[in-house]
PDBQT receptor file of N, H, CA, C and O in Angstrom, charges set to zero:
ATOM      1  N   UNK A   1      30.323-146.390  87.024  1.00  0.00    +0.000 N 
ATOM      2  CA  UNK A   1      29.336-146.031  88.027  1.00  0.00    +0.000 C 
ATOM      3  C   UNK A   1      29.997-145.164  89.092  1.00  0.00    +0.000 C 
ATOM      4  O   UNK A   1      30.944-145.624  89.730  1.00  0.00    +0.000 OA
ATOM      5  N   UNK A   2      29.468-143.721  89.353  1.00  0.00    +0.000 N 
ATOM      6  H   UNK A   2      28.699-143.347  88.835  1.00  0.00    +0.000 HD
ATOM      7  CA  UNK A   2      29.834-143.204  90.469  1.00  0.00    +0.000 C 
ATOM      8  C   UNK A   2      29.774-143.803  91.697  1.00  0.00    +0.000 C 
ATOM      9  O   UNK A   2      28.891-144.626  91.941  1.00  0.00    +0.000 OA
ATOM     10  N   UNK A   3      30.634-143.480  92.532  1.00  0.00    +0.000 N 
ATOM     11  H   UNK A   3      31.351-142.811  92.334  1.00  0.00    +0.000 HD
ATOM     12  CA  UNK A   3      30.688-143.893  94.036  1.00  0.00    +0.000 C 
ATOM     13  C   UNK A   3      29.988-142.963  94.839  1.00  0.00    +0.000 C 
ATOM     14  O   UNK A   3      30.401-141.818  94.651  1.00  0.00    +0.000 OA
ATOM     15  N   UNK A   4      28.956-143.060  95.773  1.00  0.00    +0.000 N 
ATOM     16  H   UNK A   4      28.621-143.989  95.926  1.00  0.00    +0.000 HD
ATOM     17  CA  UNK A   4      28.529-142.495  96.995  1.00  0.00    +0.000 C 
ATOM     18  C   UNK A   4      29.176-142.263  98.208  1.00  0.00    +0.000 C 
ATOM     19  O   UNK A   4      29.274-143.027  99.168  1.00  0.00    +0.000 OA
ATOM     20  N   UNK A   5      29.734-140.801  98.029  1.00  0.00    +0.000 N 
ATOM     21  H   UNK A   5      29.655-140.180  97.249  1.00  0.00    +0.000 HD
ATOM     22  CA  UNK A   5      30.317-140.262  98.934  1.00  0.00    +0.000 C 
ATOM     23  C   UNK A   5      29.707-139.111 100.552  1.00  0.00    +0.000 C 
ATOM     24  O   UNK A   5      30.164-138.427 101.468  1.00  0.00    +0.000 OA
ATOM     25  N   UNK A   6      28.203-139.673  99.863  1.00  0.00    +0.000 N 
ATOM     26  H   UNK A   6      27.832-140.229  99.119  1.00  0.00    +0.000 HD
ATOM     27  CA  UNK A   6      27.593-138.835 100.935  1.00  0.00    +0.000 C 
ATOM     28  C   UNK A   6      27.402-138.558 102.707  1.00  0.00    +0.000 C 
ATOM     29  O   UNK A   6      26.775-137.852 103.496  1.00  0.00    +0.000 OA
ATOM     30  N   UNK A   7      28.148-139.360 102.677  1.00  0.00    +0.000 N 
ATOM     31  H   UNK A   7      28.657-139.934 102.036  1.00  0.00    +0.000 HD
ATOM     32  CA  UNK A   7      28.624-139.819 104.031  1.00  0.00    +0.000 C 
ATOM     33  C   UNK A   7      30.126-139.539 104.781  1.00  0.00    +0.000 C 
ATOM     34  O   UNK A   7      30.625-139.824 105.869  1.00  0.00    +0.000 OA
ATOM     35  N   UNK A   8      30.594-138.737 103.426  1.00  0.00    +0.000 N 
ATOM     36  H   UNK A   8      30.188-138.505 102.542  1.00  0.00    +0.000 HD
ATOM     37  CA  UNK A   8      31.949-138.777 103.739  1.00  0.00    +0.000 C 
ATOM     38  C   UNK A   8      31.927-137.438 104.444  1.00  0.00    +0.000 C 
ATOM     39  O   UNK A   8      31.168-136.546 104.065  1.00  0.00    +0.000 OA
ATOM     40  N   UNK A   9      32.843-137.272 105.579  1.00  0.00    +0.000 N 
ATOM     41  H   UNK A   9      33.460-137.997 105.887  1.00  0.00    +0.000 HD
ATOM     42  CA  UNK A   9      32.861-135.539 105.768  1.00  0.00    +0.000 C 
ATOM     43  C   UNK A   9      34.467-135.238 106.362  1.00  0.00    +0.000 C 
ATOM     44  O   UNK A   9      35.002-136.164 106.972  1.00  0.00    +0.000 OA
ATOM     45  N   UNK A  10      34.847-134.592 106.271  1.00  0.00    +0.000 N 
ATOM     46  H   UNK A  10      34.412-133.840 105.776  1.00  0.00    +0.000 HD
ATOM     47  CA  UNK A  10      36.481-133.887 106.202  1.00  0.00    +0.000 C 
ATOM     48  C   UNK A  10      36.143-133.249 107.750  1.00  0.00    +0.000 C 
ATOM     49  O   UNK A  10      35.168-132.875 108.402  1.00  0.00    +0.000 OA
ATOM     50  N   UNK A  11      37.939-133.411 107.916  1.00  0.00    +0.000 N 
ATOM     51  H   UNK A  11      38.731-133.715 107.386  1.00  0.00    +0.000 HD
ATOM     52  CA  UNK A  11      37.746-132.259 109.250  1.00  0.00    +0.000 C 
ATOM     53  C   UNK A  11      38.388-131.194 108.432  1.00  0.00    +0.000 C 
ATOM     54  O   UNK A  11      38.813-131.335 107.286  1.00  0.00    +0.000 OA
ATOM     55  N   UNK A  12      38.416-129.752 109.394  1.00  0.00    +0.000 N 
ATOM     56  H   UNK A  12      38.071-129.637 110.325  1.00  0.00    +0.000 HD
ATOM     57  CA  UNK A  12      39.048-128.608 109.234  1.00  0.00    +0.000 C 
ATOM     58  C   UNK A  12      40.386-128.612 107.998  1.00  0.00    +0.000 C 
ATOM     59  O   UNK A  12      40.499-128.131 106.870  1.00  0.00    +0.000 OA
ATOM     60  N   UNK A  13      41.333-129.479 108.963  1.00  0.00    +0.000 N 
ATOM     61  H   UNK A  13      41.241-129.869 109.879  1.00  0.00    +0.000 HD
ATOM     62  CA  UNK A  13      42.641-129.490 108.232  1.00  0.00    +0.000 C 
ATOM     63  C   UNK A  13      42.704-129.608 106.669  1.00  0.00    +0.000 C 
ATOM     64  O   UNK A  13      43.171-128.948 105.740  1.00  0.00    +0.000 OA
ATOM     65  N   UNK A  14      41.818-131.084 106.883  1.00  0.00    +0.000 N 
ATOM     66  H   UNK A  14      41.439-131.619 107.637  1.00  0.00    +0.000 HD
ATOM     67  CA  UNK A  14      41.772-131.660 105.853  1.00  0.00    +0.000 C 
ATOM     68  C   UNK A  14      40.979-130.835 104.886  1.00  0.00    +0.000 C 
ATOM     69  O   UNK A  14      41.424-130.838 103.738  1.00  0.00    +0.000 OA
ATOM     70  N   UNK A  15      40.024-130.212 105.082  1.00  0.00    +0.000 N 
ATOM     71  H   UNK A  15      39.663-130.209 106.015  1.00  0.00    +0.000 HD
ATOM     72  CA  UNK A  15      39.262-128.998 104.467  1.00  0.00    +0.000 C 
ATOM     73  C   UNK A  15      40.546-127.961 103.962  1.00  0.00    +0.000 C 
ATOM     74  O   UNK A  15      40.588-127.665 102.768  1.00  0.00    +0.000 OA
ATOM     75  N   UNK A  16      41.368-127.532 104.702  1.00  0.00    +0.000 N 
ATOM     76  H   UNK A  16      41.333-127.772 105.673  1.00  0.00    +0.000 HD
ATOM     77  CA  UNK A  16      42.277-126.559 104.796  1.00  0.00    +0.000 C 
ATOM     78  C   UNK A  16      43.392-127.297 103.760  1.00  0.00    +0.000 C 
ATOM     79  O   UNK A  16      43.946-126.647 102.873  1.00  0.00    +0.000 OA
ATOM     80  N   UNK A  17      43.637-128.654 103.970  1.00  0.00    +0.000 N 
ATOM     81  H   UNK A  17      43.188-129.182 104.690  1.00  0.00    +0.000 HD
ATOM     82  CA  UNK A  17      44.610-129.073 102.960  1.00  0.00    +0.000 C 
ATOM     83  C   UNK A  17      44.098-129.183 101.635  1.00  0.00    +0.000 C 
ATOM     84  O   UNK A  17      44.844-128.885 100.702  1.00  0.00    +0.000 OA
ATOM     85  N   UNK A  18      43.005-129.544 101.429  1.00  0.00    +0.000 N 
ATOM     86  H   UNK A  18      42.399-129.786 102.187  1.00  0.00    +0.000 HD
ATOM     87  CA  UNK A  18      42.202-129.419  99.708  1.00  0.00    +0.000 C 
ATOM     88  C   UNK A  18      42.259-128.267  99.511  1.00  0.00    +0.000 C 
ATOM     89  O   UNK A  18      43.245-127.945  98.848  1.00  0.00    +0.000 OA
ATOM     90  N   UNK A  19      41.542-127.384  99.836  1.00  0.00    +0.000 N 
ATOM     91  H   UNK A  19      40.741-127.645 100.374  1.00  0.00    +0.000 HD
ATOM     92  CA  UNK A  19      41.627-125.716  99.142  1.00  0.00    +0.000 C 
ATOM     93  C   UNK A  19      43.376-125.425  98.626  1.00  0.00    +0.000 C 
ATOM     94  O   UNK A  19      43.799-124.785  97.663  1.00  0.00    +0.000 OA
ATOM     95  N   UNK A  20      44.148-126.213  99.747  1.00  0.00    +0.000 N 
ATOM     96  H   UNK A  20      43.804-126.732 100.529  1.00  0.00    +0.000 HD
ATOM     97  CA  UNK A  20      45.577-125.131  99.215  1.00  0.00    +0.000 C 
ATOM     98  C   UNK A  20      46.138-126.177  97.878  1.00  0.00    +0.000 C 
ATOM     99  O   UNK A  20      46.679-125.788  96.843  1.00  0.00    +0.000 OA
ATOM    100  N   UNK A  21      45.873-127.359  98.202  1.00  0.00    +0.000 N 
ATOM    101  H   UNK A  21      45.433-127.675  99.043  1.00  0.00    +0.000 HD
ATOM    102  CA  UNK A  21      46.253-127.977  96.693  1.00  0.00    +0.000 C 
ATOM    103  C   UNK A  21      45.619-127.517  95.659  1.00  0.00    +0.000 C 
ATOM    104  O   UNK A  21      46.226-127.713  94.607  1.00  0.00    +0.000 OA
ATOM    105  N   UNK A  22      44.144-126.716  95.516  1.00  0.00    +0.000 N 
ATOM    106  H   UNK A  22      43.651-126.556  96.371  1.00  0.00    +0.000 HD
ATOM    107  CA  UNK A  22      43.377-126.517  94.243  1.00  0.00    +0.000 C 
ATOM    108  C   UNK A  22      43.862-125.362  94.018  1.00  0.00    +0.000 C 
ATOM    109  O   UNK A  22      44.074-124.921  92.888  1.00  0.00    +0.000 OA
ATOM    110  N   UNK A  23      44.157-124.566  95.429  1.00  0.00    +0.000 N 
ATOM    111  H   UNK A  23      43.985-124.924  96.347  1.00  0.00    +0.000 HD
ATOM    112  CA  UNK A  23      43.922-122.583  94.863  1.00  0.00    +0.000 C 
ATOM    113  C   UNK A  23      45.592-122.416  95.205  1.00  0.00    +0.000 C 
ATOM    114  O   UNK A  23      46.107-121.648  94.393  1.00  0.00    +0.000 OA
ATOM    115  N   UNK A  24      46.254-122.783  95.895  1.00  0.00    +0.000 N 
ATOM    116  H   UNK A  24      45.835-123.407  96.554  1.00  0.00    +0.000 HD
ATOM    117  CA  UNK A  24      48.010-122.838  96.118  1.00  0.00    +0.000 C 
ATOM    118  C   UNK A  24      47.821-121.632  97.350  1.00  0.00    +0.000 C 
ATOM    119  O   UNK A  24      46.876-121.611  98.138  1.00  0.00    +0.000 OA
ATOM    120  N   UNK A  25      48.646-120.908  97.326  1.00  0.00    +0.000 N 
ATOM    121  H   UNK A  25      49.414-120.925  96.685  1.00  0.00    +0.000 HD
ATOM    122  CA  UNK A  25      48.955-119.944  98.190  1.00  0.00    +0.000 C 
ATOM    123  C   UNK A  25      49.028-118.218  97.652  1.00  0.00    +0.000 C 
ATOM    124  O   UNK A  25      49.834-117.700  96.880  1.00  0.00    +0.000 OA
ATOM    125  N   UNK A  26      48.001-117.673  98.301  1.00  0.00    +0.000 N 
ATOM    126  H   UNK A  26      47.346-118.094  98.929  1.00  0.00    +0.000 HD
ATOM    127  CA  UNK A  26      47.813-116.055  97.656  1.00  0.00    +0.000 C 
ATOM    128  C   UNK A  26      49.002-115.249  97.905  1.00  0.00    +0.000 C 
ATOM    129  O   UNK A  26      49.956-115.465  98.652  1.00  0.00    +0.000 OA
ATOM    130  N   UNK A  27      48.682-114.024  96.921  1.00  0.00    +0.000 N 
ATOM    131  H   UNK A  27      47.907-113.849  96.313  1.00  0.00    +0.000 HD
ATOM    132  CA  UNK A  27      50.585-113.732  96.590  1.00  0.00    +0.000 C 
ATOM    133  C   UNK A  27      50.319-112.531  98.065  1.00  0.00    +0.000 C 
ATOM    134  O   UNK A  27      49.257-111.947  98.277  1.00  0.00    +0.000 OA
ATOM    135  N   UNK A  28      51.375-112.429  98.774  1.00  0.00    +0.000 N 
ATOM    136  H   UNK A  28      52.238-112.904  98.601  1.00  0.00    +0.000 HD
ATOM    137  CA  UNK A  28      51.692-111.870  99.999  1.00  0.00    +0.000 C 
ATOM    138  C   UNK A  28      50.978-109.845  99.428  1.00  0.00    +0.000 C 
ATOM    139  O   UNK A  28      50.908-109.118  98.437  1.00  0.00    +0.000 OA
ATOM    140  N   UNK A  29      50.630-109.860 100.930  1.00  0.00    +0.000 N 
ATOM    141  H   UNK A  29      50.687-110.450 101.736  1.00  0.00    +0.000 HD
ATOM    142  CA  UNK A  29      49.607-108.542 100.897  1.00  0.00    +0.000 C 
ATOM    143  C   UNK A  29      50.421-107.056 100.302  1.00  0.00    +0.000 C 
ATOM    144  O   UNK A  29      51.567-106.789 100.664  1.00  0.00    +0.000 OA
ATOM    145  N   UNK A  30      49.866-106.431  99.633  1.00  0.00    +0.000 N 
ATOM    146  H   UNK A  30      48.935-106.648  99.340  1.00  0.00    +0.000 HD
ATOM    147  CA  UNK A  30      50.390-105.252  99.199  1.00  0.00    +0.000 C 
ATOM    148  C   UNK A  30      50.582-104.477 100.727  1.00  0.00    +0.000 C 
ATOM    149  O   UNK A  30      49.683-104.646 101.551  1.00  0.00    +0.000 OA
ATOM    150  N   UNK A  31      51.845-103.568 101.112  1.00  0.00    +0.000 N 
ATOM    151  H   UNK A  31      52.575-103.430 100.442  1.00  0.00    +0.000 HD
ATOM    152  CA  UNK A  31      51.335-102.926 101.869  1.00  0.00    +0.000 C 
ATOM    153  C   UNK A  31      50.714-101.720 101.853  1.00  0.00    +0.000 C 
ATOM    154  O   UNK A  31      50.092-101.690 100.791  1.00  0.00    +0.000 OA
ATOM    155  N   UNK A  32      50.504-100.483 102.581  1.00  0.00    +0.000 N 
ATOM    156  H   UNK A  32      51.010-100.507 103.443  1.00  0.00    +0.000 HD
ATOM    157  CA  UNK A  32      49.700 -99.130 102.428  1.00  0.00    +0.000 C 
ATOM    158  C   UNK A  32      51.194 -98.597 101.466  1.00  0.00    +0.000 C 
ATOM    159  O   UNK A  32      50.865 -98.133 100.374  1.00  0.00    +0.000 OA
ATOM    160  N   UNK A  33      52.431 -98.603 101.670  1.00  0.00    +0.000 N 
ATOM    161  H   UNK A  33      52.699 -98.981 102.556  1.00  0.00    +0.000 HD
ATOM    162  CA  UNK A  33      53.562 -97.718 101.868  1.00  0.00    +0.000 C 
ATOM    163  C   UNK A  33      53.347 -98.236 100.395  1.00  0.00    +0.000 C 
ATOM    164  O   UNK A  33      53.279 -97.255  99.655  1.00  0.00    +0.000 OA
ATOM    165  N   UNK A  34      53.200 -99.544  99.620  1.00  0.00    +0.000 N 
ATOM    166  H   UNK A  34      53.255-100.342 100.221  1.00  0.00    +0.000 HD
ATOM    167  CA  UNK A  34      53.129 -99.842  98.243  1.00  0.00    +0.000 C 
ATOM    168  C   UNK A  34      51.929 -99.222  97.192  1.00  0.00    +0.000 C 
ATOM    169  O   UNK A  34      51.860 -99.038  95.977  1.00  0.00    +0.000 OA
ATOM    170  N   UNK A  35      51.210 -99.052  98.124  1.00  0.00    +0.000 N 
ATOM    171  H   UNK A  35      51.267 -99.202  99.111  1.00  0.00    +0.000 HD
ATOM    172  CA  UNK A  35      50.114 -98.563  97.009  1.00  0.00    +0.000 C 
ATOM    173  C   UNK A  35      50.137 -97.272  96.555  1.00  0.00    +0.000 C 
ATOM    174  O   UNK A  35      50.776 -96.413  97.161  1.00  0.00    +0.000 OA
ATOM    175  N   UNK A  36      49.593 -97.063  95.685  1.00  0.00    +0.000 N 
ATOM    176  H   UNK A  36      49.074 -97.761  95.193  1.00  0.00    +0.000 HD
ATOM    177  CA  UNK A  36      49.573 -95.810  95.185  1.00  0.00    +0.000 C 
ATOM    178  C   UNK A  36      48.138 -95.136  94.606  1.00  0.00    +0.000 C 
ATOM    179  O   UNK A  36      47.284 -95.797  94.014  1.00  0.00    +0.000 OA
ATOM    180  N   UNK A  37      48.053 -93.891  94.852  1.00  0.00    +0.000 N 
ATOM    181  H   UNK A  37      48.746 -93.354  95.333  1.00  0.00    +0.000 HD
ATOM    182  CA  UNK A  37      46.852 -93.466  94.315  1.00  0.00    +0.000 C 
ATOM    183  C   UNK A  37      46.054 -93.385  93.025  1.00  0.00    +0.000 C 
ATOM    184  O   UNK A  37      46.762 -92.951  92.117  1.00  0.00    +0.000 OA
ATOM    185  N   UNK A  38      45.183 -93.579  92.759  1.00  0.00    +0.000 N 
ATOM    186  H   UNK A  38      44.607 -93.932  93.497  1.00  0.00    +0.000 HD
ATOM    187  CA  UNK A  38      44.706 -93.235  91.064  1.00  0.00    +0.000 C 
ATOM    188  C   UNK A  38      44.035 -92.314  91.276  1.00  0.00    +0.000 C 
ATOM    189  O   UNK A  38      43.246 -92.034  92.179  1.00  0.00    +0.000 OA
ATOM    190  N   UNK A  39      44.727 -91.302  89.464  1.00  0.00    +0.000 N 
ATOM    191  H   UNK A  39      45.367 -91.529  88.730  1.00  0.00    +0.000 HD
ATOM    192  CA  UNK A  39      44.087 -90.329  89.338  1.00  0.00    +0.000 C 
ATOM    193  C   UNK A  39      43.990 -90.316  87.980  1.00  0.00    +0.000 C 
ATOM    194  O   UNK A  39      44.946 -90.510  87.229  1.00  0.00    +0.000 OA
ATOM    195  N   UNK A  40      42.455 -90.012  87.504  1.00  0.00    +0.000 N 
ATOM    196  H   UNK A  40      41.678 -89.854  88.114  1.00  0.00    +0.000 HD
ATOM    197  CA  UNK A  40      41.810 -89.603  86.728  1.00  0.00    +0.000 C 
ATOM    198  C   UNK A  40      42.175 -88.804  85.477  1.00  0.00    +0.000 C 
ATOM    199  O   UNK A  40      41.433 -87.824  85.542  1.00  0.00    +0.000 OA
ATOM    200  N   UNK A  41      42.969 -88.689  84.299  1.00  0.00    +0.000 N 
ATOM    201  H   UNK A  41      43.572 -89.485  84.246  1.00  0.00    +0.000 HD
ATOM    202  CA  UNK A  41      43.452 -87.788  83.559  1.00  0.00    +0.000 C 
ATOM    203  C   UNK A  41      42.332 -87.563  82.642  1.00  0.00    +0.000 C 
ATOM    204  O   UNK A  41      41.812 -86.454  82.518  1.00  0.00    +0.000 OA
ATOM    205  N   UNK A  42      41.970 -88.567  82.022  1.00  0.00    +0.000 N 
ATOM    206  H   UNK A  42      42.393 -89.468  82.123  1.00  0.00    +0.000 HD
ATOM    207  CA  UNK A  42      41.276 -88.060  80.625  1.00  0.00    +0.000 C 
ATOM    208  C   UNK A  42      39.760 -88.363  81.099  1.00  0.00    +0.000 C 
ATOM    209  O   UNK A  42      39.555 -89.039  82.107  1.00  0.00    +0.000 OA
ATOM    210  N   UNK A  43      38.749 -87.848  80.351  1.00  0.00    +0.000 N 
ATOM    211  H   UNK A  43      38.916 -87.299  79.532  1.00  0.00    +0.000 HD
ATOM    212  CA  UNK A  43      37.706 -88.562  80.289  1.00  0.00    +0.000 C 
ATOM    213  C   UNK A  43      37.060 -89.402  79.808  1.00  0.00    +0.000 C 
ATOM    214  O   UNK A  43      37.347 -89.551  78.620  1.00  0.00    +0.000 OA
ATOM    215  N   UNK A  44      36.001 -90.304  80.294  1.00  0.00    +0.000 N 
ATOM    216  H   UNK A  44      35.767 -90.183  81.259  1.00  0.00    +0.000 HD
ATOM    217  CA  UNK A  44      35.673 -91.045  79.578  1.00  0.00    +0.000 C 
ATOM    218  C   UNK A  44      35.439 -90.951  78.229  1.00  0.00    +0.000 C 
ATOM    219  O   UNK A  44      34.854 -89.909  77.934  1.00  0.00    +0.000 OA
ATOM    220  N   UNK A  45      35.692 -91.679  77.301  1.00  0.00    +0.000 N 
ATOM    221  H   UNK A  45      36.168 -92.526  77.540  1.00  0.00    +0.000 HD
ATOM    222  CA  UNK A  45      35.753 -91.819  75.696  1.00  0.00    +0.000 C 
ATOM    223  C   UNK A  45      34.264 -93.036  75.429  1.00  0.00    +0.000 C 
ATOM    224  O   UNK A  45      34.127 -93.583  74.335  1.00  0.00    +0.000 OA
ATOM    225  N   UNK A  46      33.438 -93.254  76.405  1.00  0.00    +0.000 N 
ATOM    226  H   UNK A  46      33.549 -92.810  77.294  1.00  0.00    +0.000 HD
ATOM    227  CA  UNK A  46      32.475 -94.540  75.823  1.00  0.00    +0.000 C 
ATOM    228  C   UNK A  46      31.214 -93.660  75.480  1.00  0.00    +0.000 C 
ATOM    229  O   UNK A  46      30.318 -94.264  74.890  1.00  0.00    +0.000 OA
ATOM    230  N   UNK A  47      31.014 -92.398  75.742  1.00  0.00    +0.000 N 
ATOM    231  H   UNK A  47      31.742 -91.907  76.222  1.00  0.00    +0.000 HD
ATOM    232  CA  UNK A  47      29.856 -91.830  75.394  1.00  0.00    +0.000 C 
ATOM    233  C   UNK A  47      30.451 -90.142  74.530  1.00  0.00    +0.000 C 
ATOM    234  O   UNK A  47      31.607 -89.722  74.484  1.00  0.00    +0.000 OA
ATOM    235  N   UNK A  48      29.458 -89.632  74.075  1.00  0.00    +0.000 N 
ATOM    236  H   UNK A  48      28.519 -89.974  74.113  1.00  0.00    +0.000 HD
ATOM    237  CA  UNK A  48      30.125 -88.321  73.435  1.00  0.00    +0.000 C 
ATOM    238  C   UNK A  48      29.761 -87.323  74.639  1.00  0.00    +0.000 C 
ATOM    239  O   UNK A  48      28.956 -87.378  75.569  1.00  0.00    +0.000 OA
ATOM    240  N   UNK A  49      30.750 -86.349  74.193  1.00  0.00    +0.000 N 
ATOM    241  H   UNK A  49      31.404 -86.304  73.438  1.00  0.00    +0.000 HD
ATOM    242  CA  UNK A  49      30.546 -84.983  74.947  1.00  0.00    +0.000 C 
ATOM    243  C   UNK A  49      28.983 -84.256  74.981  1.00  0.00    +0.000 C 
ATOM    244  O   UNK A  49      28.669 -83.556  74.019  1.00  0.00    +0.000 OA
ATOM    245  N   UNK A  50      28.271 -84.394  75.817  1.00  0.00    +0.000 N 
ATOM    246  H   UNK A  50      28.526 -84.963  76.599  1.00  0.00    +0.000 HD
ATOM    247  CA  UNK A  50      27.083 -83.557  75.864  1.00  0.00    +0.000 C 
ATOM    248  C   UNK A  50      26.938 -82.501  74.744  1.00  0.00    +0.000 C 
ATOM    249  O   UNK A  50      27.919 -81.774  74.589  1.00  0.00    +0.000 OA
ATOM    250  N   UNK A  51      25.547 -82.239  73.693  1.00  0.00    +0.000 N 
ATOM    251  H   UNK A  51      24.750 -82.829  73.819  1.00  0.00    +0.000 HD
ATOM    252  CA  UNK A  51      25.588 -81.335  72.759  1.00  0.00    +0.000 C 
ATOM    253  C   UNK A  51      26.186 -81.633  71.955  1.00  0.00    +0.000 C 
ATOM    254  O   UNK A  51      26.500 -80.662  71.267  1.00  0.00    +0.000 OA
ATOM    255  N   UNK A  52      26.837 -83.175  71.370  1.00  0.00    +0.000 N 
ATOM    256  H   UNK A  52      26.582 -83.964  71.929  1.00  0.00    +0.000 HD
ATOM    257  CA  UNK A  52      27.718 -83.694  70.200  1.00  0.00    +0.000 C 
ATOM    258  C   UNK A  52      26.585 -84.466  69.617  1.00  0.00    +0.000 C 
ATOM    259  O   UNK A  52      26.154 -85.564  69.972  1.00  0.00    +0.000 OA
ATOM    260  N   UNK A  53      26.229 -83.774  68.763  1.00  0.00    +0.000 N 
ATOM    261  H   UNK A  53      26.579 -82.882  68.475  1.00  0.00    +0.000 HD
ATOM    262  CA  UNK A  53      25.398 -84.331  67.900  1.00  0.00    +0.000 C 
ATOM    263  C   UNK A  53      24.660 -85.735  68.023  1.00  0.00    +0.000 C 
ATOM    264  O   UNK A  53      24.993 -86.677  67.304  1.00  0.00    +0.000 OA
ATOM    265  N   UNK A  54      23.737 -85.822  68.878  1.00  0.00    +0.000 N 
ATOM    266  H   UNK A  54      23.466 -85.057  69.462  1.00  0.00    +0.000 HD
ATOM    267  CA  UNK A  54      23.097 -86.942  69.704  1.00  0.00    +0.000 C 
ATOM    268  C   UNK A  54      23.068 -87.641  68.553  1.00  0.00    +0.000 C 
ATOM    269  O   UNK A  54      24.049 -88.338  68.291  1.00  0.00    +0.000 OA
ATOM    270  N   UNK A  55      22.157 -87.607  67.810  1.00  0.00    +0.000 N 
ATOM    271  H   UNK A  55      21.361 -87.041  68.022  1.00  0.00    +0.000 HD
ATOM    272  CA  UNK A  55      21.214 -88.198  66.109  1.00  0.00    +0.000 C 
ATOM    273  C   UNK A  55      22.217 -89.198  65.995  1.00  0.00    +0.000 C 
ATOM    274  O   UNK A  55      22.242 -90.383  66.327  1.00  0.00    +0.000 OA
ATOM    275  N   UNK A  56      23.419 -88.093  65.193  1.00  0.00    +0.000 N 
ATOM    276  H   UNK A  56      23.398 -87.131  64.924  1.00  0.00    +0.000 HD
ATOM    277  CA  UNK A  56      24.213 -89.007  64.953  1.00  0.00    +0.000 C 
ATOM    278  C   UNK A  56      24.725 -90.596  65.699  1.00  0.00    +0.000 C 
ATOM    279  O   UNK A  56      24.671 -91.771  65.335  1.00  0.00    +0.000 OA
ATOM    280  N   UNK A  57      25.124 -90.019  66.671  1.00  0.00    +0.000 N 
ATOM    281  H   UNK A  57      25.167 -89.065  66.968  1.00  0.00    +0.000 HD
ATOM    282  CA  UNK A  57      26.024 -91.151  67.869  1.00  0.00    +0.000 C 
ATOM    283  C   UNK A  57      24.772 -92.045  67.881  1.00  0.00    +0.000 C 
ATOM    284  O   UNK A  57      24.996 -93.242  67.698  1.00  0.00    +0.000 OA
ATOM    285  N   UNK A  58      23.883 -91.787  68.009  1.00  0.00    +0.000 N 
ATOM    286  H   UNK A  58      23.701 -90.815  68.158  1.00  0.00    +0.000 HD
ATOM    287  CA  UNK A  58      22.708 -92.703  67.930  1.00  0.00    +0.000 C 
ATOM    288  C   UNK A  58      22.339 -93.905  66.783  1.00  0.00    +0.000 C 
ATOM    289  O   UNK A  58      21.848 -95.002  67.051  1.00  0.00    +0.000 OA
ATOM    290  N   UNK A  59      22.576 -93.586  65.921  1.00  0.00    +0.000 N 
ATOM    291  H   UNK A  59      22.975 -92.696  65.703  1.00  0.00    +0.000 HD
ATOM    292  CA  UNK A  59      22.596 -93.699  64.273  1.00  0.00    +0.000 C 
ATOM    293  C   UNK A  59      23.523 -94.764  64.675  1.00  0.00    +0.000 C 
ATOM    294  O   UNK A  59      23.273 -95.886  65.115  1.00  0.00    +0.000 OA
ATOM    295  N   UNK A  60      24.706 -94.156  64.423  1.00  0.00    +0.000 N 
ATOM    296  H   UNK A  60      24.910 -93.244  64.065  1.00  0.00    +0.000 HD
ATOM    297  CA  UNK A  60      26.107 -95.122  64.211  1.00  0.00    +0.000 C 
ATOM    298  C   UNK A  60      26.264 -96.492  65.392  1.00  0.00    +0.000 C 
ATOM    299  O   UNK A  60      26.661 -97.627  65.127  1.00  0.00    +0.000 OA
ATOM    300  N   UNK A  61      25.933 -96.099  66.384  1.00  0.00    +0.000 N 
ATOM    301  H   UNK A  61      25.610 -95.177  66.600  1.00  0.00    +0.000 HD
ATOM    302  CA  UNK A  61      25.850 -97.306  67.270  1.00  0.00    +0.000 C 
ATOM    303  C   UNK A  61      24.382 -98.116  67.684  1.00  0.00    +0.000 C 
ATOM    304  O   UNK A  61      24.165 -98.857  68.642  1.00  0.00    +0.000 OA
ATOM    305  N   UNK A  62      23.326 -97.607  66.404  1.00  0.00    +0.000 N 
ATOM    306  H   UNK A  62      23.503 -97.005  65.625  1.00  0.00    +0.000 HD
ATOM    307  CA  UNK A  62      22.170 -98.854  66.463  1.00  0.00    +0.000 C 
ATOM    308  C   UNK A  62      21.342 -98.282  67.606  1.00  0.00    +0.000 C 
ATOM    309  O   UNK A  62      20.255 -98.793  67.335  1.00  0.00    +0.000 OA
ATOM    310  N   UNK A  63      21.081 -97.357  69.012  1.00  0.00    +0.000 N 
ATOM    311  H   UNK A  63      21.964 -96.942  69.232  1.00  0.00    +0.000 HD
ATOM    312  CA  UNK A  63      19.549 -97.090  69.962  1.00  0.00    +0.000 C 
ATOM    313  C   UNK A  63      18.372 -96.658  68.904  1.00  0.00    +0.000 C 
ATOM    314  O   UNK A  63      17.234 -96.421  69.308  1.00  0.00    +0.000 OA
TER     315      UNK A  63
């Protein structure tokens, strides 16, 4: 039989001490000087090149 805990309520800390036992401690912040930019080389590959034989691509993947 479950126990009725509806009555129970946590302070802050104690709020603050459950989360870090379940989730631990997040890994320390990237800084700006670490990041780096993304850039774009190829193009997307999930659709065909405009004027590539629609029918087909259509066909083969079932619309």
């Amino acid at each position: 039989m479950a126990e009725d805990h509806s009555g129970t309520s946590f302070t802050d800390d104690e709020y603050h001490f459950l989360r870090h036992v379940r989730f631990g401690e997040l890994p320390p912040a990237v800084r700006p000087e670490e990041r780096t930019a993304l850039t774009e080389t190829d193009p997307r590959r999930d659709q065909p090149d405009p004027g590539d034989e629609r029918d087909r691509w259509d066909l083969r993947h079932g619309a």
